[in-house]
C-alpha positions in Angstrom: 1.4 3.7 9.8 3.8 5.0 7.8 7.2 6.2 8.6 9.8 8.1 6.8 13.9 8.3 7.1 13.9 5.9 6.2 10.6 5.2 4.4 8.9 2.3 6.5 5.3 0.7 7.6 5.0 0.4 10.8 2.8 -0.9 13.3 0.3 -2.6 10.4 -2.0 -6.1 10.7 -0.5 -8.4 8.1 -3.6 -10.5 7.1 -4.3 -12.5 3.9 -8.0 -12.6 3.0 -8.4 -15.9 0.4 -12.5 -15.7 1.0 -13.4 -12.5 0.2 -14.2 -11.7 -3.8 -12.3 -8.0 -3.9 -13.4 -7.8 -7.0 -17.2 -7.9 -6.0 -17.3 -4.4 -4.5 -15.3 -1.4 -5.5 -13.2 1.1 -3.8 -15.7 2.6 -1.3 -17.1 -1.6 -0.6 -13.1 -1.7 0.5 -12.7 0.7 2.4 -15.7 -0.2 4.3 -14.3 -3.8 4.8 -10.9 -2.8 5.9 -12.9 -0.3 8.5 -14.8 -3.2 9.9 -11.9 -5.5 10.0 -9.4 -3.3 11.7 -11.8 -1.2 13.7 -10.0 1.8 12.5 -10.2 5.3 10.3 -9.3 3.9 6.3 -8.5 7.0 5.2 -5.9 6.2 2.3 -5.6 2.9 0.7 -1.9 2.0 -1.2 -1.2 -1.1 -2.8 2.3 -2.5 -3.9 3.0 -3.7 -7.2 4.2 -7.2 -6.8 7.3 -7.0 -9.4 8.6 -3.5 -7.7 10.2 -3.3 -4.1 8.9 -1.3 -1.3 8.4 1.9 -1.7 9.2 2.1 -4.8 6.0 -0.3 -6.2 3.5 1.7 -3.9 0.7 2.9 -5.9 -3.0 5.0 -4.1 -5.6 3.8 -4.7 -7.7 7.2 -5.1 -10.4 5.8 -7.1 -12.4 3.1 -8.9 -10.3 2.7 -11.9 -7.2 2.4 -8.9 -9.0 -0.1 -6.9 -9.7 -2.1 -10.0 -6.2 -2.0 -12.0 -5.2 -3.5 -8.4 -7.5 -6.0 -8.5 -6.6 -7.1 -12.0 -3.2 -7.0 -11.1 -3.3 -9.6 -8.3 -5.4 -11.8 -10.2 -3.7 -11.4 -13.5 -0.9 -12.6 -12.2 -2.0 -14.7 -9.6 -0.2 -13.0 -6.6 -0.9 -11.7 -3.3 -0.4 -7.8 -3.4 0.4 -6.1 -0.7 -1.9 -3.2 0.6 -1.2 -0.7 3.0 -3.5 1.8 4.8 -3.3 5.6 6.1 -5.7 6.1 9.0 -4.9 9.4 9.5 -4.9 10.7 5.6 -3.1 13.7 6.9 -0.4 13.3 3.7 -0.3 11.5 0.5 3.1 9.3 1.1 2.9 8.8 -2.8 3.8 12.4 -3.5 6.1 12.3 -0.4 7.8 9.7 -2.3 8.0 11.2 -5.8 9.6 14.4 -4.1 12.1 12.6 -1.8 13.2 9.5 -4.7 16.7 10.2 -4.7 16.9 10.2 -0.5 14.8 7.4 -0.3 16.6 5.7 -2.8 19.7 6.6 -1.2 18.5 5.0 2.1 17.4 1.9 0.8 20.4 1.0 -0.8 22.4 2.1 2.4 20.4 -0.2 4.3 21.0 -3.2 2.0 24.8 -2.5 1.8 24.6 -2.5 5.7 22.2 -5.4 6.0 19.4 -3.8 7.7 
């Protein structure tokens, strides 16, 4: 779940899935898959880009053409890319983020100067 003040995951299933072909299904076969694995609502997917920090790299994944720039991104580059989900889809931390950038900014860098 995500948490904000400072902007955080919390709570989530770290898994890395090096069997499945992603790039077989499309955003709805996803969903579907992440649904069955975590017996949970998928109600918003997210994914990181791998060359920019949390939460400044996070990135919905509202669509097809979202799901698949993702899926080209991790195996362009040959990375594992990080995806978080909402199961409660009751806000779009995306535009939470683009509204609050210079407080989450400010927190981030406050918690690496204080070593959090």
């Amino acid at each position: 779940m995500f948490a904000r003040n400072p902007i955080r995951y919390t709570g989530g299933i770290t898994q890395r899935f090096s069997d499945i072909d992603f790039a077989g299904v499309d955003k709805d076969g996803c969903v579907v898959f992440i649904k069955r694995f975590t017996g949970e609502k998928c109600e918003k997917l997210y994914y990181c880009q791998h060359d920019i920090n949390f939460p400044k790299g996070l990135n919905l994944i509202s669509n097809d053409p979202n799901y698949f720039e993702f899926i080209a991104i991790a195996y362009e580059y040959g990375v594992i890319v990080y995806m978080y989900v909402d199961h409660f889809g009751n806000s779009n931390i995306k535009e939470w983020l683009d509204e609050h950038k210079d407080e989450v900014v400010g927190n981030i860098e406050k918690e690496a100067i204080n070593g959090a």
